[in-house]
N, C-alpha and C positions, 0 to 999 in steps of 0.2 A: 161457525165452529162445528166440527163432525165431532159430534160423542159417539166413541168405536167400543164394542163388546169385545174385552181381551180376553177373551174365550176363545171367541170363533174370528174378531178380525173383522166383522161385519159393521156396518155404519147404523146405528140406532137411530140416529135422529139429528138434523141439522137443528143449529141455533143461529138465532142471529145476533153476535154480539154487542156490547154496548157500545156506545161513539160518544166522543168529549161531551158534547153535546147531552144525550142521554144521562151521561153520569154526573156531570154538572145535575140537567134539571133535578134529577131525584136525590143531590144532596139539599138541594136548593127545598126540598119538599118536606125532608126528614126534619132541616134546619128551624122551618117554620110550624112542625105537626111538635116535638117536641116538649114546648112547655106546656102545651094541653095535656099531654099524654103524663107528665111529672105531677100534673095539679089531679089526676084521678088518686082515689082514696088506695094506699097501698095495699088493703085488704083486697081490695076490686083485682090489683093488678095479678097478685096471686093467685084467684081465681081464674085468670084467664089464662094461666100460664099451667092451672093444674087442668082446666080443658085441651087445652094445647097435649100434654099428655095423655088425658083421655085419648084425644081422634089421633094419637101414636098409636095407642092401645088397636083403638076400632079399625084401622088400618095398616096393621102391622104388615099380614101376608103381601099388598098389594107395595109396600114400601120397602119390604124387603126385597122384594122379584126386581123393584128399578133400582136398589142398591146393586144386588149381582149382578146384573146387565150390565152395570158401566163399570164399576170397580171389582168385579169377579171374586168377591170371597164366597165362598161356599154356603149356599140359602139358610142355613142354620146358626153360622156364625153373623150373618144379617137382623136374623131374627133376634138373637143374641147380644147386637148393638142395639137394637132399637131399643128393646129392654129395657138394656144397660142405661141407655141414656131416661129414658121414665124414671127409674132408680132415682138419677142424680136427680132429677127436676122435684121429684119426691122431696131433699132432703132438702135441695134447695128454698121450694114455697114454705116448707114448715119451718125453718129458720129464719127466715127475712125478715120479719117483722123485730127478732132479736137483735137483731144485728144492724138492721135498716134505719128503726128510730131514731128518735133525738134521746142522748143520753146524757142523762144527768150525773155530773163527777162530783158535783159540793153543792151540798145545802147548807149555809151557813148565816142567821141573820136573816137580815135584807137582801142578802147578796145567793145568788143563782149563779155557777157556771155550769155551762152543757155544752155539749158535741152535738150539733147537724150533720148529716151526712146527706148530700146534696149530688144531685146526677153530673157527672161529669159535662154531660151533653148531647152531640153524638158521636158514636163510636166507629170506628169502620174495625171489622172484623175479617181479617185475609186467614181463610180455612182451611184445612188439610182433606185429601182425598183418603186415605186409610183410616179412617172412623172419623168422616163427618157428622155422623147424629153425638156423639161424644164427646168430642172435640170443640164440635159447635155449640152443643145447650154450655159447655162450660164454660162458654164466654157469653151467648146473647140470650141465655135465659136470665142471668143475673144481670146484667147490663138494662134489658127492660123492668127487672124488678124495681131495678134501683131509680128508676125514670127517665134512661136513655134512649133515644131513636138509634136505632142501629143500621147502618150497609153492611150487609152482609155479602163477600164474597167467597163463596164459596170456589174448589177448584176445578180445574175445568175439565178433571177427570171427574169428579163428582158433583155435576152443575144441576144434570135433572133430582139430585135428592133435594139440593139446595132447592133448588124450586115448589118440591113438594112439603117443603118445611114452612116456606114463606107460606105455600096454601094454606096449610094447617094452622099455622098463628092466627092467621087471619081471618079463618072460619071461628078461632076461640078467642074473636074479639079482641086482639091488637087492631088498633088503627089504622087504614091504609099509610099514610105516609109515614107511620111509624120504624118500620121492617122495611127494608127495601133488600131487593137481590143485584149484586152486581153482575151480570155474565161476561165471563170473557178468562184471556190468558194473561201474559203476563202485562202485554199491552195495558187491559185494564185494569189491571191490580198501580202501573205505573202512573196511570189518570187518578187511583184514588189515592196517592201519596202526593199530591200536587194539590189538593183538594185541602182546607180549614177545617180535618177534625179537629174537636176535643179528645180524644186517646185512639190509639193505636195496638191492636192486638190479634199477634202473628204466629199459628201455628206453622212448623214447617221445617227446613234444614238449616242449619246453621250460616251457609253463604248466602240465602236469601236473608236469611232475620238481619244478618250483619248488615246488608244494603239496606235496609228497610231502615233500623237504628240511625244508622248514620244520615241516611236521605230527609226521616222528619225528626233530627236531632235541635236543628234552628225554630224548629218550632216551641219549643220547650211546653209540650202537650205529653201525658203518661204515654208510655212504648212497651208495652211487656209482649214476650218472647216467650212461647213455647218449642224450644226446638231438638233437636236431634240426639241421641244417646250413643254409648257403645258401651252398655250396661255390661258389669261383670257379673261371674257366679259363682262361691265359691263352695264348695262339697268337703267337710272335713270328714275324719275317719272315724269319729263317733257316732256315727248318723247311725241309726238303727234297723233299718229297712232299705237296703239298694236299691234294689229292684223300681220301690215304689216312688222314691227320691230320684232318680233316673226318669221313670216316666214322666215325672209332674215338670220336671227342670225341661225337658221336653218340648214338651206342652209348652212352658213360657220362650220358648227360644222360636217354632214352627208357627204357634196359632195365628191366624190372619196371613198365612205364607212370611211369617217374621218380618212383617210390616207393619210394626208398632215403636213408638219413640221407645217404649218400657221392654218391649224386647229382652230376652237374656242374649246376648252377642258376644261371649268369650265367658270359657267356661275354666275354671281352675279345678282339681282333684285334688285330691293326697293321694301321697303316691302308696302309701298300705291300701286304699281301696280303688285306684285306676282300674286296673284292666276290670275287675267285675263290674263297674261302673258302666264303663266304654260298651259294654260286650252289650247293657242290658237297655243302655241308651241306643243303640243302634238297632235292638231286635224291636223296640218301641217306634222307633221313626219307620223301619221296616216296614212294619203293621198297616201303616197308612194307609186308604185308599187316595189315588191319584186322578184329579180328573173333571169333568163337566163341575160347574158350581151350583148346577141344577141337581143333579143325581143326588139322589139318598145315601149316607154316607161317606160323603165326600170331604174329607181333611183337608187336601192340599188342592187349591184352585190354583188360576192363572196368576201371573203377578197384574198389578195395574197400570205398569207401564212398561213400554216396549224397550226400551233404552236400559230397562234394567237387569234387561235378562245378560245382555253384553257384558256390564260390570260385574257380574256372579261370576261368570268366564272367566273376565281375565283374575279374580280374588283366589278360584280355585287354580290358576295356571301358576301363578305366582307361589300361592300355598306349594302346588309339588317341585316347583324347579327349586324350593329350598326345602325341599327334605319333608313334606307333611306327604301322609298319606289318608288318601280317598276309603274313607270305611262304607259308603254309600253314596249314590247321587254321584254329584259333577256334571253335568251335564243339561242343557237343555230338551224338553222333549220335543219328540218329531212329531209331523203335524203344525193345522193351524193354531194359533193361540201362544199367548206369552207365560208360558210353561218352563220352568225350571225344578228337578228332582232334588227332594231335598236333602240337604249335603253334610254330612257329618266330617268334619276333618281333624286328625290326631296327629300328636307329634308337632303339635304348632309351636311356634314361639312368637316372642313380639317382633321378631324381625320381617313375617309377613303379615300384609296389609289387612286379613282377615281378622288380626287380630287387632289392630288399632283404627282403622278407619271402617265409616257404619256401613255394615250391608245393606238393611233394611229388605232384607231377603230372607229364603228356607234353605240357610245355610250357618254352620256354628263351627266353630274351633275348639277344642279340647286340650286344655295343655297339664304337664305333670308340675306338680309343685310339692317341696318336701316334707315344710311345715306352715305351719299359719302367717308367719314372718316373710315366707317368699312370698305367700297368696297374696298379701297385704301391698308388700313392693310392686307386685303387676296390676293388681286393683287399683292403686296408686295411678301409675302409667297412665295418663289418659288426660288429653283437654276436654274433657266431656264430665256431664258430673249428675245426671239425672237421675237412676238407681242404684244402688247396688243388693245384692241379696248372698246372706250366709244359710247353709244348712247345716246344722248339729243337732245333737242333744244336748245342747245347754246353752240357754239363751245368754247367761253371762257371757259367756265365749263367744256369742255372736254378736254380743252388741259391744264386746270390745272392739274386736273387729271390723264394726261398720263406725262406730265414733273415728277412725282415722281415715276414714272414705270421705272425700268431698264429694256429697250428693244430697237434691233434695229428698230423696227420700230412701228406708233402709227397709229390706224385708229377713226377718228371720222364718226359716224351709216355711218361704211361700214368695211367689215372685209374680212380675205382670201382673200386675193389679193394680186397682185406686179406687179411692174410697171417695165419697163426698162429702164426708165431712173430717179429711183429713186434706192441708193445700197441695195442688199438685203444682213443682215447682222444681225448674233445674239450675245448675252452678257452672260456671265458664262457660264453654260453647254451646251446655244445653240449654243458656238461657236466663231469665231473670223474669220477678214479677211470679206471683200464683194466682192460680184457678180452683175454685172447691175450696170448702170450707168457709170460715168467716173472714178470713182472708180475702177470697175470692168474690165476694158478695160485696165486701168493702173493697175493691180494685176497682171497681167502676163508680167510686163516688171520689168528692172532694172535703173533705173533714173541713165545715165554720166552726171554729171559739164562737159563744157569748158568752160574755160577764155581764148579767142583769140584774142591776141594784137597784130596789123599791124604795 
């Protein structure tokens, strides 16, 4: 397998990827290291999991240089994930012990009932390449809290971080046969669906998670789905601050080259504050610098795959043959590397694809709306159901708002984001099952009753 820098187009480093064989043995390994690893004192395991963040810490520069090397975001917003993800594991080890124990419902008498919450087993973990350290601690740092062995497959655009992840567990004390990596494409993500886990859990797009569902559906083992958005956004005319509201809504639509599930990807106005809106979101995207993922300064990098620069194409070709106009970008840039400018489009409607199907790109749609009741009907509009986000001055008004959005989660003037100890979790196509929070901590285990009378 050639891991290629979508920078420059060059070959980083050959792997060799797994074989039946291979992937067999080291389920066969996790299978058997397992209930050792569940019979260690859960204090112990939190501790290994808050060193595991440490060597993120003491390793960050070096972790981040092999993030942008293969996934090309910009060295900052690298550094940025790695962070991010300490953050979650943070809130993660300090909760677990709450959440994790045996909890007692009824002291009555003789009679004892309580809750075990027992490791599922092992897990196979199929990762996403747009924020693997993110992505990944919020499935298999909780998954070993709870007393799972995990396979971790990470994607094969972001195999060598996976790798250096496995290092670092292993250097803070997870077990060898504990963590396992799986390398490989789609080949071997197909060997690990043929494979006896105990649960299943898939970051990714909606056409894979939907084959994945179905394929270990006969197993009747958990399957939770993190997958794809076409988050809305909506600006009413009370907001107080244009200007400032424009850059930040920005910000959530561009960061990471708009390669995030949480993404803002269709944007609504009121039509009293459109054109000052448009005018100062555009002079913001402007701004950018464009370029190397190495250079200081650098907002907008490469995208991470090459086949995606083509679907931007044809979303912007589409967008103008029905009457949308290019306020910026459109285009791919010239030179090596998977380079797309990033694209603001006005005058959209739902009739083109930019506005209902994901980009997962540095591109966004701008549409006029009259009043709160239209913004609602197109927020509406959507088999997807992951975010959505209002901006006003009055939070009543925006969480009316968002009470009629199917989505797991709502933001009032603040978007792209999540928290760890809030679940992260989508509706229809984006998915089912959460991560984060005490939800997410409890998704890797199996809930025993006892009733124990003296």
């Amino acid at each position: 397998m050639k891991i290629v820098n979508p920078a420059t187009e060059e070959i980083i480093k050959d792997l060799p990827e797994d074989t039946n064989t291979s992937v067999k043995q080291k389920f066969e390994q996790l299978k058997a290291a397992q209930p050792s690893w569940h019979q260690v004192d859960l204090k112990d395991r939190i501790q290994i999991l808050q060193k595991f963040s440490d060597l993120l810490a003491r390793d960050i520069e070096a972790l981040a240089a092999v993030l942008t090397s293969e996934v090309g975001k910009p060295l900052q917003q690298a550094r940025n994930e790695v962070n991010g993800a300490r953050a979650r594991i943070q809130w993660l080890t300090k909760n677990a012990e709450t959440y994790l124990k045996d909890e007692v419902m009824t002291q009555e008498g003789n009679l004892t009932e309580k809750i075990s919450y027992e490791p599922l087993g092992v897990v196979c973990n199929i990762s996403a390449w747009n924020y693997p350290y993110l992505v990944g601690v919020n499935v298999f740092v909780p998954a070993l809290l709870a007393g799972n062995a995990v396979m971790y497959k990470p994607s094969e655009y972001a195999t060598l971080t996976g790798l250096e992840i496995e290092r670092l567990l292993k250097e803070a004390g997870v077990p060898q046969h504990v963590f396992h990596v799986a390398v490989g494409a789609r080949a071997v993500g197909e060997l690990l669906l043929e494979l006896p886990f105990n649960g299943y859990f898939f970051t990714g797009s909606y056409k894979t998670g939907k084959y994945i569902y179905e394929k270990v559906a006969p197993k009747m083992v958990p399957c939770q789905l993190e997958l794809g958005g076409k988050d809305p956004l909506y600006v009413a005319d009370d907001i107080a601050d244009i200007k400032s509201v424009a850059a930040g809504t920005a910000d959530g639509a561009f960061y990471n080259n708009g390669q995030s599930c949480c993404a803002v990807e269709r944007i609504y106005v009121h039509e009293k504050i459109y054109d000052q809106y448009v005018d100062e979101f555009v002079k913001e995207v402007k701004s950018w610098k464009i370029g190397s993922p190495t250079e200081d300064g650098v907002y907008i990098g490469p995208l991470s795959r090459k086949e995606q620069v083509a679907f931007l194409e044809e979303q912007v070709a589409d967008s103008t043959r029905k009457g949308a106009k290019i306020e910026t970008g459109g285009h791919r840039k010239n030179g090596s590397g998977y380079y797309f400018e990033p694209t603001v489009i006005t005058n959209a409607t739902h009739q083109m694809t930019v506005m209902r199907e994901e980009s997962f790109g540095p591109i966004i749609g701008i549409m006029k709306v009259k009043n709160d009741e239209e913004a609602i009907s197109y927020m509406q509009d959507t088999s997807y159901g992951l975010t959505a986000s209002v901006y006003s001055s009055s939070q009543q008004r925006a969480e009316a708002i968002l009470q009629q959005i199917n989505s797991g989660t709502g933001y009032w003037n603040c978007c792209d984001r999540v928290s760890a100890a809030l679940p992260w979790s989508g509706r229809q196509h984006s998915g089912f099952g959460a991560t984060l929070s005490h939800a997410g901590l409890r998704a890797f285990t199996k809930p025993k009753a006892y009733h124990l009378k003296s």
